[in-house]
C-alpha positions, 0 to 999 in steps of 0.5 A: 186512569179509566174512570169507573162506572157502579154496573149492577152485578150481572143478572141483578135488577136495577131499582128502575127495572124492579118498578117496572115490573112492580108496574106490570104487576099491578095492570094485569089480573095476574092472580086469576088461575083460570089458565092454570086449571086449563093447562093441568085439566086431564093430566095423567102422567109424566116422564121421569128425568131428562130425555138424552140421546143415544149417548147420553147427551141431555136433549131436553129436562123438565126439572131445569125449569123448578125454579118457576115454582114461586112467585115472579123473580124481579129479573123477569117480567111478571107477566112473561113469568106467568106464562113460562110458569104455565109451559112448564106443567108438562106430562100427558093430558087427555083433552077430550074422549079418544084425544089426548096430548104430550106437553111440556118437552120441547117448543110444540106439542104432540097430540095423539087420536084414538083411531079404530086400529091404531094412533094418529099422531099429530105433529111430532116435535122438533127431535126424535128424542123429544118424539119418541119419549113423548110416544113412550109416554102415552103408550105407557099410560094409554095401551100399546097400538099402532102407529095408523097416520101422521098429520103434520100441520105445517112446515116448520121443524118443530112440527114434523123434526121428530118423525123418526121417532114415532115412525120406523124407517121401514114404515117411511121407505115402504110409505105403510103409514099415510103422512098428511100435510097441507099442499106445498109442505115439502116445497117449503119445509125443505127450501124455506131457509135453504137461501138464507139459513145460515143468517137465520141459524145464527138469529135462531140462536139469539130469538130461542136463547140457545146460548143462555142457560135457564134460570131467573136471570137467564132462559125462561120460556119460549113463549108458545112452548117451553123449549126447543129440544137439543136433539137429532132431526128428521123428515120423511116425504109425506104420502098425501096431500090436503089442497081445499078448504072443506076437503074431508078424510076419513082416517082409521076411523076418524072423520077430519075436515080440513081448512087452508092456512097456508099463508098465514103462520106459515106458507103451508099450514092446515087446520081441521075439526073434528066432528064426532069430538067437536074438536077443533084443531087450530095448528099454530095459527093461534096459541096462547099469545100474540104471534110474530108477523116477521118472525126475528129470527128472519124469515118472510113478512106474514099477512096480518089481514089474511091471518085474521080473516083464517080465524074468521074462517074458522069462526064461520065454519066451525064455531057453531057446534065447537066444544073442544078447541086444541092447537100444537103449542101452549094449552087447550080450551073447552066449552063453546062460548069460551072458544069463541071468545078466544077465537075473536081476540085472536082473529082481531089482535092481527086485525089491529095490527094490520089496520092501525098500521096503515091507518097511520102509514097513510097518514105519513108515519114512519115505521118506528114512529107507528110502533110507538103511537100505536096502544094495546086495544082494551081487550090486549089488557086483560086477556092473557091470550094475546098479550106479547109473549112471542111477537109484539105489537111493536115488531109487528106493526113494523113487519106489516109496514114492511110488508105493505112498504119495504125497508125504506121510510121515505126519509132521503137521510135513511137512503144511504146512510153510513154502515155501522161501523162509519156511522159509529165512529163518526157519532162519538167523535160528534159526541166529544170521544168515548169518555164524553159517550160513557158518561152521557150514557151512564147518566142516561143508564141512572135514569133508567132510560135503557133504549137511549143507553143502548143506542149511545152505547151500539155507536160506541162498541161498533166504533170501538169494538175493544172498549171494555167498559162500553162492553160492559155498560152495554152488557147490564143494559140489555140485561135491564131490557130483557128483565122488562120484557114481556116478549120472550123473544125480545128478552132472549135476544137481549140476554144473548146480547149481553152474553157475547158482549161479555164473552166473546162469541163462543161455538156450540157444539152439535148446532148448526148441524145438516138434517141428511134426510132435509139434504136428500129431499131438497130439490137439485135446483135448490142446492145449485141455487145455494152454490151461485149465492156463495159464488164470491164475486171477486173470485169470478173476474174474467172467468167464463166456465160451463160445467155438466153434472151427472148426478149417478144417484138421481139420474139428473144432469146439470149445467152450470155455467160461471160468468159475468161474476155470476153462477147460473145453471139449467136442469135437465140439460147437458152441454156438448161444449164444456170445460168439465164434467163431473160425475159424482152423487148428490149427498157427495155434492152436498159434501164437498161444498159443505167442505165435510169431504175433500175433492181428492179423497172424494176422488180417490175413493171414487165417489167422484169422477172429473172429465176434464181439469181436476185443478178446475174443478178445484178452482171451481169450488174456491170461489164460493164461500164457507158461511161461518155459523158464528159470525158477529153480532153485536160488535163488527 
């Protein structure tokens, strides 16, 4: 008989994690409502209800998030509940004269500028609802005007996904409306996750909680804002271009000076002031919180060193005559002394970080081991703005190392150690078999020693996928580490664990969707660049194909060729020789190697023409994978 083990009931907080939180409590000035005044400062108005899409479905609705009123649940860390609570007061505020923003409906945040005919809209949310809705809202309170510009700050979704909703598609096709954006953003915007977004999806789930439904002991906050919005996505190619530091525009009026910061929070990112406001807007380059070096959800490691030498740019070019300062997440901040002081904590916490982590790299420490010598600067224990509720000091000294170092410590043992899998079963056999590792792990799970539990415990479910109480205990414990976690990020992925460890992994729907106006702007090179990275190795033996395509709708030829077990291609280019030429559009192409068309319905429509084997063709496109958006994560 299976012995039992007394696991706390699901999202119920062990003595040790009510300490731990009680700890926080008591080393933070969590009764300071300075934040609070600041994040209700200018209100005017909210939106009333949920925010659905055409056909009812709920993208985004404030009032899941009520429950935040009060004082912290002890399945959450108080510090992170602070925040969650401040991201939670939502509406349209006014920042300063002629500015004003939509806060509270999705990860990022609108602003609006009052220009001389008409609306500047900075950034416009990841969904055309959330956009939309937000536009309505300060139409509503703030007067019917025109749409005069659209300034998109930097590359990432939540910035410029909802652009259908605040621009007609007739304003985007007759390009009657500027869209400014910093150099380098279609580039990057429509290619930064083409390679490598199917495993970025998958993690994307687990960092903003997407399989975790709100409450005390599940979804909180998204650390930099509250949300992301389950809605429909767009993208429209912009009209301008922002290239130097110091470039001025004037926009319907409005005098904006821009600085570069493309290559810090993002590969493209601008920020600008404004000179009759005193206004300066930081884009994501700061927030109300330390941000993420290597972002978890996967992407490229950012540059600590050159993010905080940006802020001092900042500091230097604007910060003598600053009054107002305003980003596109969390709240603003007013009066020049104040500005500047938050401006030096965030220009120096990505200092910190960057110093000290080579400080001790230098010195021989490993990545883990600079994790966790490396303590908050004194500044970090009373300043809320850069405390750990995206990125923390933990991954982010580890991303810099990498950064500087690659994956590899040094260590011969770390060159090739056994997968998961091998390595599992071979530490429960070393550990007496999985009675002996569930016992070892419970006695370490009473002790409140979760990250030891955790690690025992990954051994086990990976050597033992269907061992239910290995589940089961592992479950509680990522629970126990995401109700400890200030980082909202290390608690969402944590409870997403914990879930599927229960569970099973169990598909969403209307997730992992194409964005068709992302398909239509990606670049040829691009999309044949993803299909060569599918090609199936094993598939490819002895195969030597050379294939033109003629795309009818873009007037590109390609040459694709398949061999060595490799798939190359050229632009541009057209060979006499070949075994087939294919003749179709690029969203057909996009189709059916995304498998939403058949070959032969695409043939016998007619959206296909093939010269040469329709069998090959065929042959072709099986040898490249079908990336599944659910695959496993916590077990093989």
């Amino acid at each position: 008989m299976d012995k039992t083990y007394s696991l706390p009931n699901p999202g119920t907080a062990t003595d040790v994690t009510k300490a731990a939180n009680e700890k926080v409590a008591r080393s933070l000035p969590l009764s300071d409502q300075s934040d609070f005044e600041k994040a209700r400062r200018g209100y005017i108005a909210s939106i009333d209800g949920p925010i659905e899409t055409e056909d009812g479905r709920t993208v985004m609705d404030a009032s899941a998030f009520a429950f935040l009123d009060g004082p912290p649940a002890d399945t959450a860390n108080p510090s992170l509940w602070r925040q969650a609570q401040l991201n939670s007061i939502h509406g349209l505020f006014e920042v300063a004269d002629g500015i004003y923003q939509v806060r509270g409906y999705d990860i990022a945040l609108m602003t609006l500028i009052r220009g001389e005919t008409g609306w500047i809209i900075v950034d416009c949310l990841i969904s055309i609802e959330t956009a939309k809705a937000a536009l309505k809202l300060a139409m509503d309170h703030l007067g019917e005007r025109p749409i005069s510009a659209v300034l998109i700050t930097h590359t990432h979704a939540d910035h410029f996904g909802g652009t259908r909703g605040v621009l007609t598609d007739k304003m985007i096709a007759d390009g009657e409306i500027p869209i400014i954006v910093p150099k380098g953003f279609t580039r990057y915007s429509v290619s930064e996750a083409v390679l490598a977004g199917n495993q970025m999806a998958r993690r994307a789930m687990y960092q903003f909680g997407l399989l975790v439904p709100p409450g005390p002991a599940g979804y909180l906050d998204a650390g930099i804002g509250k949300a992301n919005a389950r809605g429909n996505r767009s993208f429209a190619l912009p009209t301008q271009e922002i290239s130097e530091t110091g470039e001025r525009l004037t926009v319907d009026g409005v005098e904006f000076v821009f600085q570069m910061a493309s290559g810090t929070e993002a590969p493209a990112e601008f920020i600008f002031y404004l000179p009759q406001h005193k206004a300066l807007c930081m884009a994501e380059v700061t927030c109300r919180t330390m941000h993420n070096i290597l972002t978890l959800r996967g992407a490229e490691v950012r540059d600590s060193l050159q993010w905080s030498k940006c802020i001092d740019e900042s500091l230097d070019l604007f910060g003598e005559e600053v009054e107002t300062y305003f980003a596109c997440h969390n709240w603003p901040e007013w009066g020049n002394e104040n500005i500047r002081e938050y401006l030096n904590e965030q220009r120096d916490i990505y200092r910190f970080i960057h110093d000290q982590t080579l400080r001790l790299a230098n010195t021989g420490y490993t990545p883990r081991e600079i994790a966790e010598l490396v303590e908050e600067p004194e500044f970090m224990k009373q300043s809320f703005s850069v405390r750990e509720y995206y990125g923390t000091l933990n991954h982010n000294l580890k991303a810099t190392y990498q950064k500087y170092y690659g994956y590899f410590d040094g260590n011969p043992a770390h060159l090739e150690p056994h997968t998961p899998v091998e390595e599992g079963k071979r530490y429960v056999q070393a550990m007496g078999g999985s009675d002996a590792v569930l016992d070892l792990a419970w006695t370490a799970f009473e002790e409140g020693d979760y990250r030891w539990v955790a690690t025992v415990l990954n051994h086990l479910v990976f050597a033992e996928p269907s061992n239910k109480q290995a589940r089961a205990m592992l479950a509680s414990t990522y629970e126990q580490l995401a109700f400890q976690s200030e980082s909202v990020i290390w608690r969402n992925i944590y409870l997403c664990g914990a879930q599927e460890l229960r569970e099973g992994v169990k598909p969403l729907q209307r997730v992992g969707g194409v964005n068709e106006d992302i398909a239509r702007a990606m670049p040829i090179s691009d999309f044949f660049n993803l299909l060569a990275v599918k090609l199936d190795p094993s598939k490819a033996k002895s195969v030597n194909y050379v294939i033109n395509f003629e795309l009818t709708d873009s007037d590109e030829t390609v040459v694709v060729t398949v061999n060595n077990q490799v798939e190359n291609h050229k632009l541009n280019a057209r060979e006499n020789q070949v075994d087939l030429t294919v003749s179709l559009t690029r969203l057909t192409l996009n189709d059916i190697a995304c498998g939403r068309s058949s070959i032969d319905d695409a043939i016998e429509s007619g959206a296909v023409s093939v010269t040469g084997s329709v069998e090959m063709f065929k042959e072709y496109l099986g040898m490249h994978d079908t990336f599944d958006l659910w695959f496993n994560v916590i077990e093989p």
